[in-house]
N, C-alpha and C positions, 0 to 999 in steps of 0.2 A: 176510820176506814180509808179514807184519802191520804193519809199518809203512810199506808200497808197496801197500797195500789201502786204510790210513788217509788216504794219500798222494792217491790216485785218487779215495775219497770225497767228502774235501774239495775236491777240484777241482770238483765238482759246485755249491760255496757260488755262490749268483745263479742257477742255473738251479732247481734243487729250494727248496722252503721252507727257511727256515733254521733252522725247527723239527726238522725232519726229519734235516738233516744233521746240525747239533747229536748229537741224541738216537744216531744211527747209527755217527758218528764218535767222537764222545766218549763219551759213555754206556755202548755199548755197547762199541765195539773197543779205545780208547785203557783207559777202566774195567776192563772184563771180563778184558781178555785180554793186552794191550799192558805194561799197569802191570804186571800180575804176572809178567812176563817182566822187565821193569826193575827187580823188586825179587829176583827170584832173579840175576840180573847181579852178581857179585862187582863195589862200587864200582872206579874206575877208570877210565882214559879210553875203556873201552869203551861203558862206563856212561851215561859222558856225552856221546860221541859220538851214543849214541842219543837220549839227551833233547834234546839239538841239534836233531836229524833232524825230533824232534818237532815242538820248537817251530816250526822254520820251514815246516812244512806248514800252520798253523795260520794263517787270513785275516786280517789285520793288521786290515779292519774291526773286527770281532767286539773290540775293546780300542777303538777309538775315541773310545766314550762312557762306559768306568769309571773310576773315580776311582783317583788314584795310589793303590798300592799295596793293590788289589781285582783279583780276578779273577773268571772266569766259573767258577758254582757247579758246574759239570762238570768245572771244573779243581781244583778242592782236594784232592784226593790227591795229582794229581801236582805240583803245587806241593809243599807236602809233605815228596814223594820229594825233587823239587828241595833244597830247604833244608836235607834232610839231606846 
């Protein structure tokens, strides 16, 4: 369900600030609450089915203008997770 909240939020990117959404979506629900379910997730393809789920909710803009191998300071944990 957290992750069809994350889902529904970000669909909002272009109509709300994208300060806003940012801060809402990542910040708060993907940081707060999301991750720490991802990190109690015994790895596995379940694991990573959800970080999948993740990323493609995430607005292909928002990556546009960073340089290879940078991401947005809201993502560095779950990067992270990722790499592990």
């Amino acid at each position: 369900s957290l992750l069809q909240l994350l889902s529904n939020v970000l669909l909002w990117d272009g109509i709300v600030q994208e300060d806003t959404i940012r801060d809402l979506g990542l910040s708060k629900l993907l940081n707060r609450y999301l991750l720490l379910n991802l990190l109690n997730t015994p790895l596995g393809p379940d694991n990573i089915e959800k970080c999948n789920k993740v990323v493609a909710c995430l607005p292909e803009r928002w990556f546009q203008d960073l340089k290879s191998g940078s991401t947005l300071p809201e993502l560095l944990n779950f990067c992270q997770h990722l790499l592990q």
